[in-house]
FIKELO-114674 format. One line per 4 residues: number of its first residue (from 1); their letters; for each residue y, z, x of N, C-alpha, C, O. Coordinates in nm, 3 decimals. Layout:
BEGIN
NUM> A> Y,Z,X,Y,Z,X,Y,Z,X,Y,Z,X; ...
This chain:
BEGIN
1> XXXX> -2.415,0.385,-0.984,-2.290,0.342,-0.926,-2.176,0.400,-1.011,-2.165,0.396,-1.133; -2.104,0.449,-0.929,-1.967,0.476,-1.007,-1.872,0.446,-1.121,-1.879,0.329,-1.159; -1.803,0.507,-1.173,-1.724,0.370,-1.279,-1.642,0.303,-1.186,-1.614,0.184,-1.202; -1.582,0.397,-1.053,-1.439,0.323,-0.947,-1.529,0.245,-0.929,-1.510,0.154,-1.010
5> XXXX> -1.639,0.219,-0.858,-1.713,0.136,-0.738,-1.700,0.031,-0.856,-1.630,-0.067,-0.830; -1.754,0.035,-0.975,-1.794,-0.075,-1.019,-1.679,-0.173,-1.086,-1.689,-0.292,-1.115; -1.564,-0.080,-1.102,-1.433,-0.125,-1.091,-1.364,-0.192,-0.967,-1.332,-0.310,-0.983; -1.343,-0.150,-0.875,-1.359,-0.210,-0.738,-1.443,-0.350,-0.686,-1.422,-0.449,-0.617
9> XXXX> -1.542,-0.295,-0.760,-1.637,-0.437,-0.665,-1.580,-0.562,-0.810,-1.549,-0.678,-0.784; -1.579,-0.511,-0.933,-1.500,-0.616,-1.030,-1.425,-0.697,-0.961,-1.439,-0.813,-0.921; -1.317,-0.593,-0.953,-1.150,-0.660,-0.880,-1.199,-0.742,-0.772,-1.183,-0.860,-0.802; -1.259,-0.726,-0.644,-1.289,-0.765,-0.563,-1.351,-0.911,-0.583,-1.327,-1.003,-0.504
13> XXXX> -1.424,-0.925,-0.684,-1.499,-1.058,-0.673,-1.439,-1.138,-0.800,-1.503,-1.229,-0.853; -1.303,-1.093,-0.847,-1.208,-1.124,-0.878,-1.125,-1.198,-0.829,-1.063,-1.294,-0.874; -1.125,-1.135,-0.706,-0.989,-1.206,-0.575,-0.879,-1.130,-0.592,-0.766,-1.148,-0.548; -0.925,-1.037,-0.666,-0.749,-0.930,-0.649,-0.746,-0.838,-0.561,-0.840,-0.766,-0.525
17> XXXX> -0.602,-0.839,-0.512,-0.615,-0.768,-0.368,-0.572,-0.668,-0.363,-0.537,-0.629,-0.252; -0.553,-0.569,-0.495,-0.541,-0.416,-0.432,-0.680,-0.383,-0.391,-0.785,-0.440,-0.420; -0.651,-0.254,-0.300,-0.690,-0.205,-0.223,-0.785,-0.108,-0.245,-0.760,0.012,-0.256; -0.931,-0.174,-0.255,-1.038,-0.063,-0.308,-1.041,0.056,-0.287,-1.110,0.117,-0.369
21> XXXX> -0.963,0.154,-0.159,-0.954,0.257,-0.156,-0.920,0.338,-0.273,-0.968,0.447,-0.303; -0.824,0.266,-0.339,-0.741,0.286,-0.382,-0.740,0.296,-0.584,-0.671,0.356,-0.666; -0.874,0.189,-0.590,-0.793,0.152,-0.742,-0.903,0.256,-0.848,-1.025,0.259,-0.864; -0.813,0.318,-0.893,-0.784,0.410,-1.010,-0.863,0.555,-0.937,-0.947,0.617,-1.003
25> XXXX> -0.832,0.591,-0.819,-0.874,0.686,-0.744,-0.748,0.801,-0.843,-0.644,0.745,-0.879; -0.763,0.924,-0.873,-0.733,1.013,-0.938,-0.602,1.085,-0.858,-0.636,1.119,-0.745; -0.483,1.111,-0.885,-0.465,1.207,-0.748,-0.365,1.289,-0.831,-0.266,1.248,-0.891; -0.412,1.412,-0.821,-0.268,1.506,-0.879,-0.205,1.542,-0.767,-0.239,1.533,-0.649
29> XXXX> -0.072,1.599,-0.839,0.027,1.561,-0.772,0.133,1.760,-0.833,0.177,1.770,-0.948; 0.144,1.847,-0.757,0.212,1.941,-0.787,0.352,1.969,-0.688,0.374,1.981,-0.568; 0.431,1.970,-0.812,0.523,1.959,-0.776,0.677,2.074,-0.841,0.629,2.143,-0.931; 0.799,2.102,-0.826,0.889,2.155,-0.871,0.922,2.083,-1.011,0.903,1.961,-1.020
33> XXXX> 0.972,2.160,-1.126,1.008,2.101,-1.259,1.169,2.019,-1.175,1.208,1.910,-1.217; 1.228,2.076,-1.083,1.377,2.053,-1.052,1.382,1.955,-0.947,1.491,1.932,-0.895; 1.232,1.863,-0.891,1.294,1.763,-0.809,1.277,1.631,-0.872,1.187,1.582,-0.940; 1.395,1.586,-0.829,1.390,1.419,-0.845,1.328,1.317,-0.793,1.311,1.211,-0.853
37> XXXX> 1.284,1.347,-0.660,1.199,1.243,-0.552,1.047,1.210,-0.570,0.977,1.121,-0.519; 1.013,1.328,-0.675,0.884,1.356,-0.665,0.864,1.219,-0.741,0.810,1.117,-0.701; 0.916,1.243,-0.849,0.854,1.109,-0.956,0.869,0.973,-0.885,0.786,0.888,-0.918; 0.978,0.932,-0.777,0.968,0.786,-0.729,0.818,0.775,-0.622,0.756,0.672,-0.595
41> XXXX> 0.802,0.863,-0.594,0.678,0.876,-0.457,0.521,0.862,-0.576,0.419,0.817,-0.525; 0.516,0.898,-0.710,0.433,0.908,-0.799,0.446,0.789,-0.823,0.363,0.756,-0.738; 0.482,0.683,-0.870,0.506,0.575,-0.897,0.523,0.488,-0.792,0.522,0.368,-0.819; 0.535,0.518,-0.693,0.517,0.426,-0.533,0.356,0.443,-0.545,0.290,0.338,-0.546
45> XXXX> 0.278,0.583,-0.556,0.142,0.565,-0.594,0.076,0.467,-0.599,0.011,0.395,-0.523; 0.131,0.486,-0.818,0.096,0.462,-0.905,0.056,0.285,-0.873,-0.047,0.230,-0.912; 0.192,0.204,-0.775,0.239,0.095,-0.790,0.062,0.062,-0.677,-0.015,-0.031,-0.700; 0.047,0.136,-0.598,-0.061,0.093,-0.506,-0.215,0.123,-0.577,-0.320,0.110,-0.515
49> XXXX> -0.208,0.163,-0.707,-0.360,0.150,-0.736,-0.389,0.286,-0.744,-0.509,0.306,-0.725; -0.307,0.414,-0.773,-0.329,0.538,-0.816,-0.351,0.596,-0.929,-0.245,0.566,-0.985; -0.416,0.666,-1.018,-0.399,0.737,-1.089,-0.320,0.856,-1.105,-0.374,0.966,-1.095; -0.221,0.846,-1.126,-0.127,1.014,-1.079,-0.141,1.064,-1.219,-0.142,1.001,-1.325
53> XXXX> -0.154,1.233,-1.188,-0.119,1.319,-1.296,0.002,1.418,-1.163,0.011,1.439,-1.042; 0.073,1.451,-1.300,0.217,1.535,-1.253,0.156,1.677,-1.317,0.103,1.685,-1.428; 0.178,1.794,-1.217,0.145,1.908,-1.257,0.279,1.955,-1.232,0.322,1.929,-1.120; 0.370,2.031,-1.327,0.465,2.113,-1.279,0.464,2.215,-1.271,0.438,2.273,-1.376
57> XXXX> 0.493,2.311,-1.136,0.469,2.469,-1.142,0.566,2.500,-1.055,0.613,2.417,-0.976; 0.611,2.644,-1.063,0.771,2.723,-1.027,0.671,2.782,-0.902,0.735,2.815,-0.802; 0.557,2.796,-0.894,0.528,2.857,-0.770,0.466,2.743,-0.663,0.343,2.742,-0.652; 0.509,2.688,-0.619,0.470,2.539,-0.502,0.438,2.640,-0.381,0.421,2.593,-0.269
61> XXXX> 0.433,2.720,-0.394,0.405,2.729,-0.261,0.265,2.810,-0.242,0.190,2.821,-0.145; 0.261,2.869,-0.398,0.118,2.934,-0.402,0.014,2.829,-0.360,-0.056,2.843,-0.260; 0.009,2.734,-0.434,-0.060,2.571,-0.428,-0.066,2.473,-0.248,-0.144,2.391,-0.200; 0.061,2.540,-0.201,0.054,2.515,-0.020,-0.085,2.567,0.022,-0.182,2.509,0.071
65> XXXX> -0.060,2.711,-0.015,-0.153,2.812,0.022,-0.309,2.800,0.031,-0.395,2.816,0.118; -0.304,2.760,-0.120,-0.441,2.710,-0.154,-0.466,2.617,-0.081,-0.561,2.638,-0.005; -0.415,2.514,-0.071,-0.497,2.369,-0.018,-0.464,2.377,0.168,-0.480,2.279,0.241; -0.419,2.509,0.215,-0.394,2.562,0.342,-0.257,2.445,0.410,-0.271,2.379,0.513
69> XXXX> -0.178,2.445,0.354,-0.034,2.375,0.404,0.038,2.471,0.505,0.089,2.565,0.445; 0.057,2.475,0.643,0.156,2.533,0.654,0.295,2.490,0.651,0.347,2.379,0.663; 0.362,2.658,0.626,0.517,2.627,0.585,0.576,2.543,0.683,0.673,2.486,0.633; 0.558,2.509,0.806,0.600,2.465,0.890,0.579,2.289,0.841,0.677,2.215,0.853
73> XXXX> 0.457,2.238,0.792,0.421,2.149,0.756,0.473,2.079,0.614,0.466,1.963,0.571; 0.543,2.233,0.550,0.571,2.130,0.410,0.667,2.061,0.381,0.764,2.057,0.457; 0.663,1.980,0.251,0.742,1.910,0.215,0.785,1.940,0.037,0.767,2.061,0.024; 0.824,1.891,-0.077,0.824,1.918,-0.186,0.771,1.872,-0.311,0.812,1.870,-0.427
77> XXXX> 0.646,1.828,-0.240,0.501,1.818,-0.307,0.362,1.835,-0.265,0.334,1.814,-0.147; 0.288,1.864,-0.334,0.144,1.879,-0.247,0.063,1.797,-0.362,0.091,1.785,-0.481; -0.048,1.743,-0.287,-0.126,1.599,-0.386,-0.273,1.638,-0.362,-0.304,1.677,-0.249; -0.343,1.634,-0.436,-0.497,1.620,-0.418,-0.585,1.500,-0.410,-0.632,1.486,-0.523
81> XXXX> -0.631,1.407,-0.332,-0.723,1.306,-0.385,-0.822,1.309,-0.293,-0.804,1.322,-0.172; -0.980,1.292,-0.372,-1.075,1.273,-0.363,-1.066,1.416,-0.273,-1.106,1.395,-0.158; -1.025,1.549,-0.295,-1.054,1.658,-0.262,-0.951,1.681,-0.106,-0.926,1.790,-0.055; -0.906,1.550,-0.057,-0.777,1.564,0.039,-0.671,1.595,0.003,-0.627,1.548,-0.102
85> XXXX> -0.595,1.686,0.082,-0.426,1.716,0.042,-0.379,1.624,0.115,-0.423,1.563,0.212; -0.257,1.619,0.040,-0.205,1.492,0.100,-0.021,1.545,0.038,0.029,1.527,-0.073; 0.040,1.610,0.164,0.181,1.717,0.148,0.329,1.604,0.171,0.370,1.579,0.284; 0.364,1.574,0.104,0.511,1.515,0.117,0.502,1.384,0.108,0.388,1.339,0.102
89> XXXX> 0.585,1.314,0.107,0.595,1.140,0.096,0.515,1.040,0.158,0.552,0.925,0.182; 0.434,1.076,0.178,0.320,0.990,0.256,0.318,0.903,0.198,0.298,0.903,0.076; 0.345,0.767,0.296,0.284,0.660,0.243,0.142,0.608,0.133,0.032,0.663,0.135; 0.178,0.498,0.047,0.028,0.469,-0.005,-0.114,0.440,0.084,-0.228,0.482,0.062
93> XXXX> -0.050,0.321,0.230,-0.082,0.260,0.269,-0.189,0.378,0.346,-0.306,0.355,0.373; -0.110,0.517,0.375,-0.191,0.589,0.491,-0.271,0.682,0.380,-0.336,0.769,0.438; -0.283,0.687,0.252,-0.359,0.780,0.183,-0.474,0.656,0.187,-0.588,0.686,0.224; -0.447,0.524,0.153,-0.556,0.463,0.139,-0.664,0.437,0.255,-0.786,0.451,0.247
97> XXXX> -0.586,0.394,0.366,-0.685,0.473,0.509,-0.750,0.571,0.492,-0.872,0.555,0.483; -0.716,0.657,0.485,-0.767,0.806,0.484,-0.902,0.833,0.386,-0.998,0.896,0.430; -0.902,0.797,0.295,-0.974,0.759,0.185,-1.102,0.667,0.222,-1.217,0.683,0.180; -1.059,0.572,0.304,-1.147,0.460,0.343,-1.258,0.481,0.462,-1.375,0.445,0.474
101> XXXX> -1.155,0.567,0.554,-1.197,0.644,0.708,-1.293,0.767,0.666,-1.408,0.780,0.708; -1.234,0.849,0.584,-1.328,1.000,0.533,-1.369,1.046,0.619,-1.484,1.059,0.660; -1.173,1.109,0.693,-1.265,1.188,0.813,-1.276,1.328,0.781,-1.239,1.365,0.669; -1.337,1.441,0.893,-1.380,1.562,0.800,-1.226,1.657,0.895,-1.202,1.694,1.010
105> XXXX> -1.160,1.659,0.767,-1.031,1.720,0.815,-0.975,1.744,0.624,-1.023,1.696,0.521; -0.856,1.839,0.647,-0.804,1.880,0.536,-0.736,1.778,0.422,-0.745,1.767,0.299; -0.649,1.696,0.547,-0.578,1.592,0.460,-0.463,1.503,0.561,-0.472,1.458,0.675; -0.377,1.502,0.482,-0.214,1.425,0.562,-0.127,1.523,0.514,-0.138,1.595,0.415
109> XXXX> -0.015,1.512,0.618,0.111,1.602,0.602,0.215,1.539,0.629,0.211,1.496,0.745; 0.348,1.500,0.551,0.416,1.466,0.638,0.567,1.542,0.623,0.636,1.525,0.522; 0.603,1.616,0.720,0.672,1.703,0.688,0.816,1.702,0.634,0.876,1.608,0.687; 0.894,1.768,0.550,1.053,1.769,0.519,1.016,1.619,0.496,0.906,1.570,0.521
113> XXXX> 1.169,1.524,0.425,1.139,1.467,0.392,1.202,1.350,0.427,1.306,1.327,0.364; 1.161,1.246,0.532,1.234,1.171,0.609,1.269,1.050,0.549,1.179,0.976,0.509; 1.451,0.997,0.529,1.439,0.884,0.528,1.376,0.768,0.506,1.333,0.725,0.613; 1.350,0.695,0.414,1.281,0.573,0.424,1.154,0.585,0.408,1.079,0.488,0.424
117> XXXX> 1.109,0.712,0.373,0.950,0.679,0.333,0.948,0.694,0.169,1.037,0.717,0.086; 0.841,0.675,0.162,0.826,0.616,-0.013,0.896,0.767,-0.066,0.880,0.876,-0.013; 0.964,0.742,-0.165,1.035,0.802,-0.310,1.201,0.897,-0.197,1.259,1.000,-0.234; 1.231,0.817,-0.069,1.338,0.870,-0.013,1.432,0.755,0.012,1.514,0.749,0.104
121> XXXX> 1.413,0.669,-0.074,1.521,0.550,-0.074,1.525,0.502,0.086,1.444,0.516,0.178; 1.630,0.452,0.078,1.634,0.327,0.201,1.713,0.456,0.354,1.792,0.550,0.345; 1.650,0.401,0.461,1.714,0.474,0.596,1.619,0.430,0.687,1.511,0.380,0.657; 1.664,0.450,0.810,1.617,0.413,0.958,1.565,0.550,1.035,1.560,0.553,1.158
125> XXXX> 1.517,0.686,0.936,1.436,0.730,1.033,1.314,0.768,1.081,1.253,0.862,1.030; 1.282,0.722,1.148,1.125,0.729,1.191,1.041,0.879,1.178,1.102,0.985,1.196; 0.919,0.878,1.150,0.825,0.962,1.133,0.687,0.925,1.147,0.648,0.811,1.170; 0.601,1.048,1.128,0.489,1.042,1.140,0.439,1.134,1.057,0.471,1.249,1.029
129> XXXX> 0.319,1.031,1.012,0.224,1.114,0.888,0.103,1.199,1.033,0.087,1.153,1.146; 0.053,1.297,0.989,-0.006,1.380,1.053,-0.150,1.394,1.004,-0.170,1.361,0.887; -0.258,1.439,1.080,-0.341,1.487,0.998,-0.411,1.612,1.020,-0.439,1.654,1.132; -0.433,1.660,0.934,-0.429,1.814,0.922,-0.589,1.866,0.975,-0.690,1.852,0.907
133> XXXX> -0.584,1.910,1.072,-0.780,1.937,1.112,-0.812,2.051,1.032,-0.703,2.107,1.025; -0.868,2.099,0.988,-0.938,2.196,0.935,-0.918,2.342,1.027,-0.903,2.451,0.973; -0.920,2.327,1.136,-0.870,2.457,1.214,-0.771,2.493,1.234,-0.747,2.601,1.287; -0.621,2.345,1.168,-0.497,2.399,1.121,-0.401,2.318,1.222,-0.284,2.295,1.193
137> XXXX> -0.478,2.265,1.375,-0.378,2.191,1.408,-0.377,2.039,1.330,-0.427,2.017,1.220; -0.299,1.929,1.429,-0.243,1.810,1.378,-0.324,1.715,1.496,-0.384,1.734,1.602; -0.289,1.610,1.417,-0.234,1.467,1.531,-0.230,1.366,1.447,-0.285,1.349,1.338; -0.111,1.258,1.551,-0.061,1.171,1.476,-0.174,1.071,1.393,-0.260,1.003,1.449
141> XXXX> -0.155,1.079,1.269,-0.224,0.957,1.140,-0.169,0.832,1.135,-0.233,0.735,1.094; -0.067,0.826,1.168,-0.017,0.700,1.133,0.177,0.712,1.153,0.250,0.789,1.091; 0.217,0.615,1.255,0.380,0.646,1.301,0.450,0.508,1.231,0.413,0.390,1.237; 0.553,0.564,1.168,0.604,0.492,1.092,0.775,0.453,1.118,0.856,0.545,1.119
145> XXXX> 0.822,0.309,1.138,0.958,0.288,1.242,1.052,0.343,1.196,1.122,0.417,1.266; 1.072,0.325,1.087,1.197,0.332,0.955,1.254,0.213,0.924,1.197,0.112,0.967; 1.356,0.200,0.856,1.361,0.058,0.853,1.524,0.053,0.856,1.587,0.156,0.880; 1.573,-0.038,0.838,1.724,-0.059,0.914,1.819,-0.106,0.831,1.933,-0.126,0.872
């Protein structure tokens, strides 16, 4: 058994309620030395039961490439966990689905960087996290209202 699992099933028969997807799951996180948003969305993570490491590199987009982001799709971070990309402010709530579901697809995307989702402060505009199929199209992961 794992060290997470056996950490997990701890917490669990604990009565604590983060979210086994979730707790001390690894996730790097590459990003620009010059943005500011990145670190509140790392710590929105962090706050749900993440392990974040911060990689900083001047080429973000080589790293799109790699983990197959398109430009059309990005945002101004790209994340790795449990071998999923996971591109822009995505919620905790929908990485921890994703994680839980393990479906066979690339990752989540959620594009540019909308209003009101984690590490974009407060606004009312709605989006949707996406998920990325392996042959490069989408469909909606999870639609999110905004808040008011």
């Amino acid at each position: 058994m794992s060290k997470t699992m056996k950490r997990a099933l701890l917490l669990v028969a604990l009565g604590v309620a983060a979210p086994a997807a979730a707790l001390g799951e690894e996730i790097d996180v590459w990003r620009s030395p010059f943005c500011g948003c990145c670190h509140l969305w790392m710590k929105h993570m962090e706050s749900a039961g993440f392990t974040v490491r911060s990689n900083e590199t001047d080429d973000l987009m080589a790293v799109k490439r790699e983990r197959k982001v398109p430009p059309d799709l990005a945002s101004c971070h790209t994340a790795v966990v449990a071998g999923y990309t996971i591109e822009g402010h995505v919620p905790a709530a929908d990485v921890q689905k994703l994680l839980a579901d393990r479906p066979d697809a690339l990752g989540l995307v959620l594009p540019g960087m909308p209003a009101g989702s984690p590490g974009m402060g407060i606004g009312a505009e709605p989006y949707d996290v996406l998920l990325l199929q392996k042959d490069g199209s989408t469909k909606i992961f999870a639609h999110h209202a905004g808040t008011t």
